[in-house]
C-alpha positions in Angstrom: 18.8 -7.4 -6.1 20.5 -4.8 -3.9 19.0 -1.8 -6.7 15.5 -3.5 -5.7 16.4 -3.4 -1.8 17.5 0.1 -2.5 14.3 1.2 -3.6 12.0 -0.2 -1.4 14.2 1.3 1.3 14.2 4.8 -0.3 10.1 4.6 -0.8 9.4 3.3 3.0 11.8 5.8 3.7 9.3 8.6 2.0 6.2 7.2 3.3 7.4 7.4 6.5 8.7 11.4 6.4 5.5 11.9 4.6 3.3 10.8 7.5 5.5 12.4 10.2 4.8 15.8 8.5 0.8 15.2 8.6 -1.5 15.9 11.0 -1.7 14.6 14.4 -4.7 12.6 14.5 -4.2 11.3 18.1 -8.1 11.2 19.8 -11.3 9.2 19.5 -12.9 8.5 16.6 -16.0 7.1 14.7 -16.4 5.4 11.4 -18.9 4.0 9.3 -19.3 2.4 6.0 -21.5 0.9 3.3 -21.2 -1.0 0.6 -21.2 -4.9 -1.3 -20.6 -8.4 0.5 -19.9 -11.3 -1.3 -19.7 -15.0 0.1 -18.0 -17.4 -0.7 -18.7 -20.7 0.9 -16.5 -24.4 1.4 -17.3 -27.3 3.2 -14.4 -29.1 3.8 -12.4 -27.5 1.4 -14.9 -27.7 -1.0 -16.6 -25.1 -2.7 -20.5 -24.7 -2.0 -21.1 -21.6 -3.9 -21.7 -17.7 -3.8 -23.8 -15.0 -3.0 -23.9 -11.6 -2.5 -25.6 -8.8 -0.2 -25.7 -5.5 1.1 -23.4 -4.7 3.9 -22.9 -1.7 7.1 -20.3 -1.4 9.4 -19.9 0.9 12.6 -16.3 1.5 14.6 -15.5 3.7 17.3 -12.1 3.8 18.7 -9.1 5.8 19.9 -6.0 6.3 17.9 -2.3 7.4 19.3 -0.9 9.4 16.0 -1.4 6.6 13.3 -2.1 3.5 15.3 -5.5 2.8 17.0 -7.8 0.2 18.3 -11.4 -0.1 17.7 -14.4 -1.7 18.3 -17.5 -2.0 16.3 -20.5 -4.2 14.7 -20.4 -5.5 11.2 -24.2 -6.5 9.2 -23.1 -8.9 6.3 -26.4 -8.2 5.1 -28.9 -11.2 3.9 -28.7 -13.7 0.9 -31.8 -15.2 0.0 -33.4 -17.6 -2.6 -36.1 -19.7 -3.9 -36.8 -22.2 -6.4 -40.2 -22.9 -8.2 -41.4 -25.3 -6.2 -41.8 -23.2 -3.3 -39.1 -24.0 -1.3 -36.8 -20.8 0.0 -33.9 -20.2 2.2 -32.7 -16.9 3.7 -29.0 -16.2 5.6 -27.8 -13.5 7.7 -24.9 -12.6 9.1 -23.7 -9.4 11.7 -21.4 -9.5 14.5 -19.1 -7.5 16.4 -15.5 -6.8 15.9 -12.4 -5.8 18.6 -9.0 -4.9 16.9 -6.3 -2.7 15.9 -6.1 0.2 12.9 -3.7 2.0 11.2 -4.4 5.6 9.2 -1.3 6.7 7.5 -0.6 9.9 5.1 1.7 9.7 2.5 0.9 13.0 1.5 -1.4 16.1 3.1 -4.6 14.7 2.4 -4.5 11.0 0.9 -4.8 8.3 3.3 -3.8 5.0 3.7 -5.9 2.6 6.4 -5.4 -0.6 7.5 -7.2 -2.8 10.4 -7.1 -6.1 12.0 -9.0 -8.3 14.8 -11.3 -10.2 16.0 -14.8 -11.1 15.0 -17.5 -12.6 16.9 -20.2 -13.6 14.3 -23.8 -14.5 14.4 -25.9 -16.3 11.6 -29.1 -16.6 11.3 -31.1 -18.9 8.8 -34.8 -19.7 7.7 -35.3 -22.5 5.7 -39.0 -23.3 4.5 -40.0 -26.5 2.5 -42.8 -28.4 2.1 -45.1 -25.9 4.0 -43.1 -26.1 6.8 -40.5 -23.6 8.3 -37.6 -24.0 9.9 -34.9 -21.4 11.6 -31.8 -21.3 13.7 -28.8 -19.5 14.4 -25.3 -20.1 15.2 -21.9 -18.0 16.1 -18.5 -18.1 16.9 -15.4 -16.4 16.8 -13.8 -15.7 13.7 -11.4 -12.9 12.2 -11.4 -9.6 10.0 -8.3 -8.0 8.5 -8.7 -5.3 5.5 -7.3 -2.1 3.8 -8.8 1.0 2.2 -7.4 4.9 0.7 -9.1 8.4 1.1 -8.9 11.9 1.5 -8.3 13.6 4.8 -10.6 17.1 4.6 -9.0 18.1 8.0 -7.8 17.2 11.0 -11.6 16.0 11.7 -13.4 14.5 8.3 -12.2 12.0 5.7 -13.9 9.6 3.3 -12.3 6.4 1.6 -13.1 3.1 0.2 -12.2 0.2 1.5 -12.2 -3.4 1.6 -12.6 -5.6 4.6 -12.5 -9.9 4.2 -14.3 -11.4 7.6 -13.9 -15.0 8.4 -16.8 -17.6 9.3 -15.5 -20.9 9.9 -16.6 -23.6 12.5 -16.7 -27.9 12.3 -19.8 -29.3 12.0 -20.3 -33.1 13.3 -21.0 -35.5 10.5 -20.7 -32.3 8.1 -17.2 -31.0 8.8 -15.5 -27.6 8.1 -17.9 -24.8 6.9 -15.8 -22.0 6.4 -17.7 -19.2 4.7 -15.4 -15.8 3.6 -17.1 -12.6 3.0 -15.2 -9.8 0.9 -16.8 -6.5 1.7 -16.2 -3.3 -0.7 -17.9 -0.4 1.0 -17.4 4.0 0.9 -16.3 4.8 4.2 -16.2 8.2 6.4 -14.8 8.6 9.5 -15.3 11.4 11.8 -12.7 12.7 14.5 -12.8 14.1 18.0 
């Protein structure tokens, strides 16, 4: 037990003299990426299915050597289908997000990120049947956290890959809880002032 304790001190211990010997990175900052969504939806701690879509996300921000906060806008992309009876759905979801990051460098050039905040989301859905079409939206305020790895360039450019889990989840009368969780894998870059 204390050999284990040992270790993980010694390796925190190298992370942490590591990143103290990169680059400062203090200043503003931009970041984008793209990449895959998948839902994964539960009514009432039920599951209700899956889907998957195309997603883009945008962050600007200002970070003080490794810690930051940000803001940006996340499109979930769109899930659609239809069956052969002409009936067809289509969901959307985007919203913007308002939180904290971290970029650490264990080494020179390899990165480590991490974020986490709030996210105020918007969905939008079209549901036609029967000749007849039908759409609405609804949002709320929800939650992001996520992690991703890359290579520094510079002091200025670095590219990654991350993943990012938002949270959609609001109660419904005579439905109840809809809680819908999006993982998002996406190639980031991320510029610096």
């Amino acid at each position: 037990m204390n050999k284990c304790i040992l270790s993980c001190a010694i390796a925190a211990a190298v992370v942490f003299a590591a990143s103290a010997q990169a680059e400062d990175l203090t200043g503003f900052f931009v970041n984008g990426g793209a990449g895959h969504v998948d839902y994964r939806a539960n009514i009432n701690n039920q599951f209700a299915g899956t889907a998957g879509g195309t997603a883009e996300l945008i962050n600007v921000g200002y970070r003080t050597q490794f810690i930051g906060f940000e803001a940006g806008y996340t499109d979930l992309g769109n899930i659609s289908g239809n069956d052969q009876v002409g009936d067809s759905y289509k969901l959307s979801g985007k919203g913007f997000t308002f939180g904290m990051n971290g970029h650490f460098n264990p080494t020179k050039h390899w990165y480590i990120s991490t974020r986490v905040g709030g996210f105020r989301w918007r969905l939008d859905a079209r549901v036609t049947t029967g000749g007849s079409s039908l759409s609405g939206y609804d949002q709320g305020l929800g939650w992001y956290a996520g992690a991703g790895t890359g290579y520094d360039f510079n002091r200025n450019w670095s590219v990654g890959v991350a993943y990012n889990y938002y949270s959609i989840n609001k109660n419904y009368a005579g439905i109840g809880k809809m809680d819908i969780g999006s993982n998002v894998f996406t190639v980031d870059a991320e510029y610096r002032f």
